[in-house]
C-alpha positions as CSV (number, residue, x, y, z in Angstrom):
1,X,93.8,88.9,123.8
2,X,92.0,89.9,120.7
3,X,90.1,93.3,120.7
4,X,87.7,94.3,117.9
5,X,85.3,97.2,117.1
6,X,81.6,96.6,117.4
7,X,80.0,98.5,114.5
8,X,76.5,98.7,116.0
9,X,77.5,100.0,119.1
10,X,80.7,101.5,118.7
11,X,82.1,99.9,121.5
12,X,86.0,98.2,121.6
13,X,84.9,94.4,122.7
14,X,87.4,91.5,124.1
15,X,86.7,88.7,121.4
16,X,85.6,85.3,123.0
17,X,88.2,82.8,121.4
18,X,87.2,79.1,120.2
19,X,89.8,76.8,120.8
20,X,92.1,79.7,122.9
21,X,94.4,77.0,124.7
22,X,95.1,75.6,121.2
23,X,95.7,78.7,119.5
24,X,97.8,79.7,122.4
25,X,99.8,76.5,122.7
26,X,100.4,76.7,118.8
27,X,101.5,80.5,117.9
28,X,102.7,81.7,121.6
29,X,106.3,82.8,122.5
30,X,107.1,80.2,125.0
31,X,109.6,77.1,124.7
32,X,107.0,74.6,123.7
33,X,104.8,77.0,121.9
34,X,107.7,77.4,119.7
35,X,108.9,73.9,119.4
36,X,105.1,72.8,118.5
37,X,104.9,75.4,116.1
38,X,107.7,74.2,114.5
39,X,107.2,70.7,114.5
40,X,103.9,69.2,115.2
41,X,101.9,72.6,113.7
42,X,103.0,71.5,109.6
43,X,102.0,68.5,109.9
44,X,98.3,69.2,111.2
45,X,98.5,71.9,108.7
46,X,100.0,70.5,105.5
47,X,98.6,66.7,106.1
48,X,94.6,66.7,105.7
49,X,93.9,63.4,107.9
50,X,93.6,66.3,111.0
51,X,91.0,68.6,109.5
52,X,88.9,65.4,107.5
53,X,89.0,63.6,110.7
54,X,87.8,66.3,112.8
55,X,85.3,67.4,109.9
56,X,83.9,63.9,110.2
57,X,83.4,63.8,113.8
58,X,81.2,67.8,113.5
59,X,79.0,65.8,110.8
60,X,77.9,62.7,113.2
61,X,74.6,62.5,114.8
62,X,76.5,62.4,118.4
63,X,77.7,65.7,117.6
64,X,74.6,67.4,117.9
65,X,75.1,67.3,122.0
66,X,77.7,70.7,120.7
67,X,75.2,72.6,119.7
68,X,73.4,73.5,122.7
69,X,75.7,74.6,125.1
70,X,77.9,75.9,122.0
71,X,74.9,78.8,121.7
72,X,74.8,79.1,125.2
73,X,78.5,79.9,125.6
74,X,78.9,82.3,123.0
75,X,75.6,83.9,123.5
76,X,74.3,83.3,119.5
77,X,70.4,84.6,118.2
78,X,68.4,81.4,117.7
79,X,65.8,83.5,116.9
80,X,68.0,84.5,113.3
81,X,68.1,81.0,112.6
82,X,65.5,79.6,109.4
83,X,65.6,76.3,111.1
84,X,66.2,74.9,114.3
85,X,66.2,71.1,113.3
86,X,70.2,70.2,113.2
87,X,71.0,66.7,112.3
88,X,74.9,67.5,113.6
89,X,76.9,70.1,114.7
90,X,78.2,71.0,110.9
91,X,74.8,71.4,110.3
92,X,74.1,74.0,112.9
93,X,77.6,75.5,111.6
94,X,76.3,76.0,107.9
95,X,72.6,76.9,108.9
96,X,71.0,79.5,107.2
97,X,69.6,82.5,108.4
98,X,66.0,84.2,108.0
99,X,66.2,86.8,105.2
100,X,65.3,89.4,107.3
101,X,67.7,89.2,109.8
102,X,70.4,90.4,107.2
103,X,68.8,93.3,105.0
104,X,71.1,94.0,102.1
105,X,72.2,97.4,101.0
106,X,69.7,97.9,98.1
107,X,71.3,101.0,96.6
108,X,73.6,99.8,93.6
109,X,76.6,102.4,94.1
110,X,76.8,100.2,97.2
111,X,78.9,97.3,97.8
112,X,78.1,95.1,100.7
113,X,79.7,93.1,103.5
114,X,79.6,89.5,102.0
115,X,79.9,87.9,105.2
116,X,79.4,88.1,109.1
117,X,82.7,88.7,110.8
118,X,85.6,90.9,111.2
119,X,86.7,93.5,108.7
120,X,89.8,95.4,108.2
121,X,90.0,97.5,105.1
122,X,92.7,99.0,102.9
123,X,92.2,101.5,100.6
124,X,95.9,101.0,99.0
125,X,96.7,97.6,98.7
126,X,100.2,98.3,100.3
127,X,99.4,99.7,103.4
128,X,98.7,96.1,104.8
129,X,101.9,95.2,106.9
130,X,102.6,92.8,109.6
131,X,105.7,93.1,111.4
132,X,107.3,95.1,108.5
133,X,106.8,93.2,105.8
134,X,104.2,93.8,102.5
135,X,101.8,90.7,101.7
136,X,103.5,89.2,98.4
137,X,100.1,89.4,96.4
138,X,101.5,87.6,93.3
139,X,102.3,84.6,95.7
140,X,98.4,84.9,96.9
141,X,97.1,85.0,93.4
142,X,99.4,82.7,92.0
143,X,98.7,85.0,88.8
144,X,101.2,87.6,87.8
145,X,98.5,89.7,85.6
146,X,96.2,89.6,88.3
147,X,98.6,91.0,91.0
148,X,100.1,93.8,88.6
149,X,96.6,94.6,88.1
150,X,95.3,94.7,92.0
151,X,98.8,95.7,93.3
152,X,97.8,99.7,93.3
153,X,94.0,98.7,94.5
154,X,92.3,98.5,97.3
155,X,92.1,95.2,99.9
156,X,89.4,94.0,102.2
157,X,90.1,90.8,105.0
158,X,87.1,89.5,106.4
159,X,87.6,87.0,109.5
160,X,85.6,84.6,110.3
161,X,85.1,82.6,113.6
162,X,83.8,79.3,114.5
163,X,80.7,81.2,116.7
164,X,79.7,83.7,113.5
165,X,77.1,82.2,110.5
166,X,79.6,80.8,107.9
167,X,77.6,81.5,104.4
168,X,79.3,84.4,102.4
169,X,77.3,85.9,99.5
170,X,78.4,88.4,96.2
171,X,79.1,92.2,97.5
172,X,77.7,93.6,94.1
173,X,76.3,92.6,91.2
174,X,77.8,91.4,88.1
175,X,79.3,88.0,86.4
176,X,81.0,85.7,88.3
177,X,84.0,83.2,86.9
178,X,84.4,79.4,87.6
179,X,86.0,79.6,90.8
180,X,89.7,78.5,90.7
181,X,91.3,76.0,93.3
182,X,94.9,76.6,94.8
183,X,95.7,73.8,97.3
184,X,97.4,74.1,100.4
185,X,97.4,73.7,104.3
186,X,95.0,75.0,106.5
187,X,96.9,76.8,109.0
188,X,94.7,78.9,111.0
189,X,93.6,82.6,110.3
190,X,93.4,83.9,113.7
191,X,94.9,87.1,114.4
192,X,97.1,85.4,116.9
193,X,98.9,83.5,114.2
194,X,98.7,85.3,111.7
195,X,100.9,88.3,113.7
196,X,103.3,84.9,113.7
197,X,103.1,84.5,109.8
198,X,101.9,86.4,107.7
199,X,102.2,84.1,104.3
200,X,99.5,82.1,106.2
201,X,97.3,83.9,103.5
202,X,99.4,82.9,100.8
203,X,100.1,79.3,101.7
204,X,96.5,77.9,103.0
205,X,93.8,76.6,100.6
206,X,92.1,79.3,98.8
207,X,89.5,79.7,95.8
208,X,89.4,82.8,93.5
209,X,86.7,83.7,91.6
210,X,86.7,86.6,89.3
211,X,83.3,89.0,89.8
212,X,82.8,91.5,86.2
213,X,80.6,94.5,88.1
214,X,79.6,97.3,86.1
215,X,79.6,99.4,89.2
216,X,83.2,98.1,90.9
217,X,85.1,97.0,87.7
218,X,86.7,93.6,88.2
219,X,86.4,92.2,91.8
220,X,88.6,89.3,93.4
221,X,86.9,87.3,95.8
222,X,88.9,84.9,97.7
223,X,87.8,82.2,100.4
224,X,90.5,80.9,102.2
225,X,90.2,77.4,104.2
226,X,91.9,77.2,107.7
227,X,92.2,74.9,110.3
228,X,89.4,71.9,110.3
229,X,88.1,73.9,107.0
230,X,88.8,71.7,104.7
231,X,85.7,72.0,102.5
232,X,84.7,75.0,100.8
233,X,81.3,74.5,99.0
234,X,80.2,76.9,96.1
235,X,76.4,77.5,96.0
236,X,76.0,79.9,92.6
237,X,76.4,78.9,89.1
238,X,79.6,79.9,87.6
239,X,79.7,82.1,84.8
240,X,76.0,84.1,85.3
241,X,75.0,87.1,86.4
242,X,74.9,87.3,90.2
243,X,72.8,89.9,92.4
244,X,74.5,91.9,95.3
245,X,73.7,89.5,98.9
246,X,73.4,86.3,96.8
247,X,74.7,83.3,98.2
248,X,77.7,82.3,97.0
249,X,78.5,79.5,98.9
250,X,79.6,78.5,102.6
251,X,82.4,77.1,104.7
252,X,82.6,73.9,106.6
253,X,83.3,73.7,110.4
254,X,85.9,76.1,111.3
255,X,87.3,79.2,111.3
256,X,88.4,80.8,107.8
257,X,89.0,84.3,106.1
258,X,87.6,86.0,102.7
259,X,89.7,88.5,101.0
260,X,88.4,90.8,98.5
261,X,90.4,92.7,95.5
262,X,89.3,96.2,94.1
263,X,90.9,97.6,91.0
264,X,92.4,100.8,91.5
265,X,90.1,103.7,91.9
266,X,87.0,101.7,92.5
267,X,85.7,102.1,95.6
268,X,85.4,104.2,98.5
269,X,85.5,102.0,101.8
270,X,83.1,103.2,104.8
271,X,85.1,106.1,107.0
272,X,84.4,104.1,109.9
273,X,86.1,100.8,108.4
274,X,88.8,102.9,107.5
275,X,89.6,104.3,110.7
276,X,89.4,101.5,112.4
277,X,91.4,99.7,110.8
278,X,94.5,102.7,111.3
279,X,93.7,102.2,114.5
280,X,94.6,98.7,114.6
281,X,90.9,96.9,115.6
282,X,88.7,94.7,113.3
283,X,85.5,96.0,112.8
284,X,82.7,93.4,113.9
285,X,79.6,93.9,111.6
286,X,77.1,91.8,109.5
287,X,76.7,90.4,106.2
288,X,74.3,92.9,103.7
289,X,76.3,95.8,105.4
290,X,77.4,98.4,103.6
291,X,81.3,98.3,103.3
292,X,81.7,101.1,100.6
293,X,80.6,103.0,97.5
294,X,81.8,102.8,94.0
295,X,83.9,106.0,92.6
């Protein structure tokens, strides 16, 4: 079971999981749990057939049956939603909202959630461990200068589900890089496996792009691919000045995970992101957000 922090209400909630028998079957403790993990989980995860395939099959006509009794299950606002005319069930995945349905921060000292989903935060980088062991962020970034320089900052994981809206936009303003492509698999990001394996982070397919703010100094923002992600589609033009809550782009069918970088000293995360996160829960709350404020 998965547990989370609703921000609006307060309340500790019992996340509905997509795909729980899978998830289950993959990362669980029992004997075929652990033999599957071991040998039929790298190959779905390293070989792209899996993910392409099952991408394919979310973009056909057919698949537009999903959607329906997908918003039923999981209870999702159609009323949020700019259109309602789906052509397939990865279109309904990467629709668009109405723009008032996600008011964004306006106050520049203010950075913003980028995304809908889950949050922990970190104000020091190293305080995120799993099972004892410190993420290795120069593995991550495949950069040394950029993990000396965000090794004493501040971290923020964002989660995102296959039931949540899947377009992630720029926390702050400033000017954003070309983003930069590291292959890998597309193991997924669920809590579930990621308590199994932590260099999940490090290993799947990620894009970096570099963000210049005036406000937060230089900002890292990561997407990170997971399973049946296989596509991660940039919306902005690279190397322009970006506005806090502009769409930066948007993630195929699936679940996947954002990670964002602070320089040291650069921002104060919400107190109630913080605590949470001590405590151990996600915090469930909604693109435009506020997540924290520069120092």
């Amino acid at each position: 079971m998965i547990h989370y922090i609703d921000r609006k209400t307060k309340a500790v909630c019992e996340e509905k999981i997509y795909g729980a028998r899978a998830l289950s079957l993959l990362y669980g403790d029992r004997f075929w749990s652990i033999f599957l993990h071991r040998t039929l989980l790298p190959l779905l995860a390293y070989l792209p057939y899996f993910s392409r395939f099952y991408g394919y099959l979310q973009k056909r006509s057919s698949s537009r049956a999903k959607i329906a009794p997908f918003i039923e299950a999981y209870r999702i606002d159609k009323s949020e939603f700019e259109t309602q005319d789906f052509h397939s069930f990865n279109d309904f995945f990467t629709r668009k909202l109405k723009p008032e349905c996600r008011p964004v921060v306006q106050d520049p000292k203010v950075a913003t959630m980028p995304a809908d989903g889950r949050y922990l935060v970190y104000p020091h980088f190293e305080e995120f461990i799993v099972k004892g062991r410190v993420f290795d962020l120069a593995e991550f970034l495949q950069d040394p200068v950029y993990a000396r320089r965000f090794q004493t900052g501040s971290m923020v994981i964002a989660r995102l589900c296959p039931v949540d809206y899947h377009r992630f936009h720029f926390p702050c303003d400033g000017v954003a890089s070309t983003p930069q492509l590291i292959n890998g698999p597309l193991y997924s990001v669920n809590p579930l496996a990621l308590k199994k394996r932590l260099t999940i982070l490090s290993e799947n397919k990620r894009v970096i792009t570099e963000i210049s703010s005036e406000q937060f100094g230089t900002v890292l923002f990561v997407e990170i691919g997971a399973t049946a992600v296989g596509t991660i589609q940039q919306t902005f033009q690279p190397e322009s000045f970006v506005h806090k809550g502009q769409e930066k782009g948007y993630f195929e069918f699936g679940g996947s995970c954002i990670v964002l970088l602070f320089e040291e000293g650069r921002i104060t995360f919400d107190a109630d992101l913080v605590e949470n996160t001590k405590r151990g829960f996600e915090t469930l709350t909604q693109f435009g957000c506020s997540l924290g404020t520069c120092r």
